[in-house]
C-alpha positions as CSV (number, residue, x, y, z in Angstrom):
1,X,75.0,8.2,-25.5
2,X,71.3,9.8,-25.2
3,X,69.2,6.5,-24.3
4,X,66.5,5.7,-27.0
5,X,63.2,6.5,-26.2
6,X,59.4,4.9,-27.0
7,X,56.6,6.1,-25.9
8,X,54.4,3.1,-26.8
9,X,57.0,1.5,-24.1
10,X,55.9,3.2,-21.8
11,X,52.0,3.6,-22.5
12,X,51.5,-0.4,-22.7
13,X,54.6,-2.0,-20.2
14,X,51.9,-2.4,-17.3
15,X,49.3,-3.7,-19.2
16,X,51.7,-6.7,-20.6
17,X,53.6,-7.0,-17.7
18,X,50.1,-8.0,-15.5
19,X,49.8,-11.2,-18.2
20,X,53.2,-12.2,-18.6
21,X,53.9,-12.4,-14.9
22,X,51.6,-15.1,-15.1
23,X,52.3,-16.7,-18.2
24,X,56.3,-16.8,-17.4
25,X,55.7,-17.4,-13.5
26,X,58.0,-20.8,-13.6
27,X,60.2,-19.7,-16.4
28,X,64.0,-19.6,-15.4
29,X,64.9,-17.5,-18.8
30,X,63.3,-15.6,-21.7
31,X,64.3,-14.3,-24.7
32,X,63.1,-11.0,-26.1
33,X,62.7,-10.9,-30.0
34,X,63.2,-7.2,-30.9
35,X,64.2,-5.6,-28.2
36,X,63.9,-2.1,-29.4
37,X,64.8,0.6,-27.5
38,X,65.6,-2.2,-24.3
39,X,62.9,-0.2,-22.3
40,X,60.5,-3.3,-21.8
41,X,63.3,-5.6,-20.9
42,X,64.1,-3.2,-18.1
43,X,60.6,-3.0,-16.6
44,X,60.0,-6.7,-16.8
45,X,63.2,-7.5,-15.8
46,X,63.0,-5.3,-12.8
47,X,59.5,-6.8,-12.2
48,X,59.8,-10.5,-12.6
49,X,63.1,-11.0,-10.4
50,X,62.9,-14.8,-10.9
51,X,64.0,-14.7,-14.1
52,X,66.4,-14.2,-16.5
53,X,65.9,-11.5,-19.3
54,X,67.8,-12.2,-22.4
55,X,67.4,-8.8,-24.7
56,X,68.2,-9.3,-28.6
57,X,67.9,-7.3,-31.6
58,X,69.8,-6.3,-34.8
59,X,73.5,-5.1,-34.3
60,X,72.6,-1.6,-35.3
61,X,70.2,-1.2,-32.3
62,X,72.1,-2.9,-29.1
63,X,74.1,0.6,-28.1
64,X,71.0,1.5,-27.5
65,X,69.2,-1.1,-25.8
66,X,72.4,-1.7,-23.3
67,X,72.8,2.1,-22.5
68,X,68.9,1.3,-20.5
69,X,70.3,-2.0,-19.1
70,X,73.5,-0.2,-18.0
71,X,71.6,2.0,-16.2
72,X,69.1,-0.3,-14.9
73,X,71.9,-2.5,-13.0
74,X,70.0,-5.5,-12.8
75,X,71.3,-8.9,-12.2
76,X,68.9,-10.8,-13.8
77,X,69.2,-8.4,-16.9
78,X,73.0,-9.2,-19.0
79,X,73.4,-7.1,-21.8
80,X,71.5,-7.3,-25.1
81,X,72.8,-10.3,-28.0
82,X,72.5,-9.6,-31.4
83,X,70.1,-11.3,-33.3
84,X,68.6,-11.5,-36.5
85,X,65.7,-13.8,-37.2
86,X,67.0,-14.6,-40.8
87,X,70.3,-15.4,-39.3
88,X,71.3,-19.2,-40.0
89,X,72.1,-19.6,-36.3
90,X,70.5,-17.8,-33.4
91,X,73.3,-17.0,-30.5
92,X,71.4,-20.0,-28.0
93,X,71.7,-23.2,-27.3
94,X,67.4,-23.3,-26.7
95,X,64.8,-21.1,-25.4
96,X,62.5,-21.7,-22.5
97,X,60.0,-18.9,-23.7
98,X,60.1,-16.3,-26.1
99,X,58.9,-12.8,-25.7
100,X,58.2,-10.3,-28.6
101,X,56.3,-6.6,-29.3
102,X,55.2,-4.7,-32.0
103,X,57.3,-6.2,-34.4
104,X,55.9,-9.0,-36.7
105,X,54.3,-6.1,-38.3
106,X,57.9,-3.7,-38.7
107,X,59.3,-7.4,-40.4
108,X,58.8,-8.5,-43.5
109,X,56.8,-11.6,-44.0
110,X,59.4,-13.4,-45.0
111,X,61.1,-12.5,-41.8
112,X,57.6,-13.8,-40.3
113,X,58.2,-17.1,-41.8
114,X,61.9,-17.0,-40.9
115,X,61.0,-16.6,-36.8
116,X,58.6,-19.1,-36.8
117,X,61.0,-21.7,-38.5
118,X,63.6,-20.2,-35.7
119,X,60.9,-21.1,-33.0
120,X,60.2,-24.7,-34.0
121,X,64.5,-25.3,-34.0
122,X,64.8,-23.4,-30.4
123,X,62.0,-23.8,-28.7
124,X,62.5,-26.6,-25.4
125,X,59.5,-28.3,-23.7
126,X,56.3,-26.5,-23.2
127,X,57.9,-22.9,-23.6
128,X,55.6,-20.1,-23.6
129,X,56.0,-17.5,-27.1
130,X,54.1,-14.2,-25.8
131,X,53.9,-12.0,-29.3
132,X,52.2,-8.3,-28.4
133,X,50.9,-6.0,-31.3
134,X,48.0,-5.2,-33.3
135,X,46.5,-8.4,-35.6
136,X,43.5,-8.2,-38.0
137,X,40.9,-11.6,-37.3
138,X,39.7,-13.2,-40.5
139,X,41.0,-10.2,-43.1
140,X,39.7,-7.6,-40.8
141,X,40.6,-4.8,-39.2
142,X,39.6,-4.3,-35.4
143,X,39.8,-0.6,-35.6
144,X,40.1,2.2,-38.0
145,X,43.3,3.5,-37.0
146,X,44.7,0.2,-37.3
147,X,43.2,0.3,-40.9
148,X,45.0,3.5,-41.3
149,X,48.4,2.2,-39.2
150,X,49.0,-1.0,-42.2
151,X,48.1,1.6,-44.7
152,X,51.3,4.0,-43.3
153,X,53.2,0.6,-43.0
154,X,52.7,-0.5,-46.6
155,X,53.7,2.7,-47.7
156,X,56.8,2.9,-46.2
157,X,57.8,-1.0,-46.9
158,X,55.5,-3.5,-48.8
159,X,55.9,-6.6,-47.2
160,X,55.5,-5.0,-43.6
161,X,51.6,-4.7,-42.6
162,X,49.5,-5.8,-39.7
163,X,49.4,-9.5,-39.3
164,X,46.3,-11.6,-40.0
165,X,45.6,-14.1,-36.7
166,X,44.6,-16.9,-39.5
167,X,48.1,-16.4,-40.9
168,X,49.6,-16.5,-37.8
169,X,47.8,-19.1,-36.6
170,X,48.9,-21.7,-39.6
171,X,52.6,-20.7,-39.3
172,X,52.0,-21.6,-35.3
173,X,50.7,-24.6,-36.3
174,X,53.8,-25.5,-38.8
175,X,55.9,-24.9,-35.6
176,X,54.2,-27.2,-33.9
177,X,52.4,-24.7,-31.8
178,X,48.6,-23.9,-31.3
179,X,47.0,-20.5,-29.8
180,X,46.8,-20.9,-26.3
181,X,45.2,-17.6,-24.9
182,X,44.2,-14.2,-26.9
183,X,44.2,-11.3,-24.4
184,X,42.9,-7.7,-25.7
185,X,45.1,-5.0,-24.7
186,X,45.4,-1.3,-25.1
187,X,44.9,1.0,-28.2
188,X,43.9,-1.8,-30.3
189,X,46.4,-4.4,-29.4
190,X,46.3,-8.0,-28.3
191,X,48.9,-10.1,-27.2
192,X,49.0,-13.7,-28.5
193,X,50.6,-16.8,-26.2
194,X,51.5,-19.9,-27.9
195,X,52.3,-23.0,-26.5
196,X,53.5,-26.5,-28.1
197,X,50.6,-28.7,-28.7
């Protein structure tokens, strides 16, 4: 099959990758939330050879996603699992950090809610939750065409829309987790790391 294809992959892997190394620089595995087209689990799994690189996403999508990881031959990159956040049960035992872009503002809040409740159940130790994407602060934009992007996502599906950091912040704090670092990124993006209090 033709391999997926993002170009927002592409424009914003080496921006995230130069945090993350960091961030995940004694982490044995991590779990990717959303895997998309499975372009930034290549990259970073190609990049970060100390780790493991767990791809998920919804059924429908996997083909996909292992089509790049097929082609990618990497050792420290298996072949994506299907997962849903609203699932009852998530295909792990735990997870030692948690990796996710560009998509608490495709889901649903509920589906929000749903990841953050999966997070306080699989999250072990001090694991590191890494969420990229654009945010409002305080029920404001940070750029127009962010402004203009949640109006587009509305329109297509109500209870999708750019994510407010206070909102964010409270489910974190539910989950027993606080904010531990707010990086600005590319194009109007930031990228979020929580950490257990």
């Amino acid at each position: 099959m033709e391999k997926p294809f993002s170009q927002a992959c592409e424009n914003n892997k080496v921006a995230i990758l130069q945090i993350i190394r960091t961030v995940y620089a004694e982490t044995p595995t991590v779990w990717e939330i959303g895997s998309g087209t499975g372009q930034h689990a290549c990259y970073f799994a190609r990049h970060l050879p100390h780790l493991h690189w767990q791809a998920t996403d919804r059924p429908e999508n996997l083909a996909g996603i292992d089509s790049w990881i097929r082609e990618a031959r990497l050792d420290n990159l298996p072949f994506a699992l299907a997962l849903d956040v609203s699932d009852q049960h998530w295909p792990c035992q735990r997870i030692e950090a948690l990796f996710s872009a560009n998509t608490l503002h495709i889901m649903h809040w509920r589906e929000v809610e749903r990841l953050f409740a999966g997070l306080r159940e699989y999250l072990h130790g001090n694991a590191p939750v890494c969420l990229y994407g654009p945010f409002n602060y305080h029920g404001r934009y940070t750029s127009i065409s962010n402004e203009r992007f949640d109006q587009w996502l509305k329109v297509r599906n109500p209870g999708s829309g750019i994510r407010d950091i206070d909102d964010i912040e409270l489910l974190a704090k539910a989950s027993g987790l606080h904010l531990a670092q707010d990086f600005a990124m590319p194009a109007n993006n930031r990228l979020l790391v929580l950490r257990k209090y």
